[in-house]
C-alpha positions as CSV (number, residue, x, y, z in Angstrom):
1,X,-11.6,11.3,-11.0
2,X,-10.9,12.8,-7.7
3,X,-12.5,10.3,-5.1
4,X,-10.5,11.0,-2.0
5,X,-8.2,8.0,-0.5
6,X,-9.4,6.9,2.8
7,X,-8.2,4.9,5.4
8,X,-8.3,0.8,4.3
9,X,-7.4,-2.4,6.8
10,X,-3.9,-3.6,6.5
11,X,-4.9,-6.9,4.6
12,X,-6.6,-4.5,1.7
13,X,-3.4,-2.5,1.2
14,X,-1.0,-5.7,1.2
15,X,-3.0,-6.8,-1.6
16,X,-3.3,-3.7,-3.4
17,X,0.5,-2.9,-3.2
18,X,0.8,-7.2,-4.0
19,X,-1.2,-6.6,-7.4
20,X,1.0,-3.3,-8.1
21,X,3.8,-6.1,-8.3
22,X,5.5,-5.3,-5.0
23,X,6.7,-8.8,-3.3
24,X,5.9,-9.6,0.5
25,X,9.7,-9.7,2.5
26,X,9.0,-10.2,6.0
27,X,6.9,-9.4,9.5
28,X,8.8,-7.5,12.0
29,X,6.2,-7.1,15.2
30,X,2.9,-5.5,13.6
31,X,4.1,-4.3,10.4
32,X,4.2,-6.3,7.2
33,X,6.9,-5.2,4.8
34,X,7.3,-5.3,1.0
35,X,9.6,-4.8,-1.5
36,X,8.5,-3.1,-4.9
37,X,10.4,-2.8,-7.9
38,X,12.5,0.8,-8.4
39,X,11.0,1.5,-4.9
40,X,12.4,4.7,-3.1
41,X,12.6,2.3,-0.2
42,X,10.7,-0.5,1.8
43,X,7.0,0.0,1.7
44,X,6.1,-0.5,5.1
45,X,2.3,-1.6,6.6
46,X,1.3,-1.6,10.1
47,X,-1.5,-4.1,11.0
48,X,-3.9,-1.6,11.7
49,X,-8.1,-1.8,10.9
50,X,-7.9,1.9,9.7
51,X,-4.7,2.8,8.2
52,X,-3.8,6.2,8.2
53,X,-4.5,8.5,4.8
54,X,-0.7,9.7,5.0
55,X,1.1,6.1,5.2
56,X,-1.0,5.0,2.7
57,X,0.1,8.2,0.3
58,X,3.2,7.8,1.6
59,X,3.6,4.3,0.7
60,X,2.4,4.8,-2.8
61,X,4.8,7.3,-3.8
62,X,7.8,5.1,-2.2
63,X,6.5,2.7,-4.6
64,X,5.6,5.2,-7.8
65,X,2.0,4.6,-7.7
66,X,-0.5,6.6,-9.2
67,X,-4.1,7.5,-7.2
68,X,-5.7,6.4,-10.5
69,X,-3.6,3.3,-10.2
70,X,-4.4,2.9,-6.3
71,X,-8.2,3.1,-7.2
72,X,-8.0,0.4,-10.2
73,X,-6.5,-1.9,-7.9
74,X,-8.9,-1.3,-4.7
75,X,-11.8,-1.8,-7.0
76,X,-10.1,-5.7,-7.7
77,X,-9.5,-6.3,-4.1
């Protein structure tokens, strides 16, 4: 499976990163952040309509998430 990750709203990836088992913290401005379990550090989301490809891969391997994983929980959102 190699669909390619493109940019999603901020309300899609909070929920994405939400099923993955991250917990919401806290709003500081525009950016929403989260707290995942074993996390390399705070996974942070701007409130943009089109969230860049890299924050989103770089969010997902702060949190340990897989693109298969990423995909499986898109599909539920």
């Amino acid at each position: 499976m190699s669909s390619r990750i493109t940019p999603v709203d901020w309300k899609t990836l909070i929920k994405v990163f939400e099923l993955y088992g991250c917990k919401y913290i806290r709003k500081k401005g525009s950016h929403h952040i989260l707290h995942c379990l074993g996390a390399k550090r705070a996974i942070v989301i701007p409130e943009y309509d089109e969230i860049d490809v890299e924050i989103i891969k770089n969010n997902m391997r702060a949190a340990g998430m897989s693109r298969e994983e990423y995909f499986k929980l898109l599909k539920k959102v």
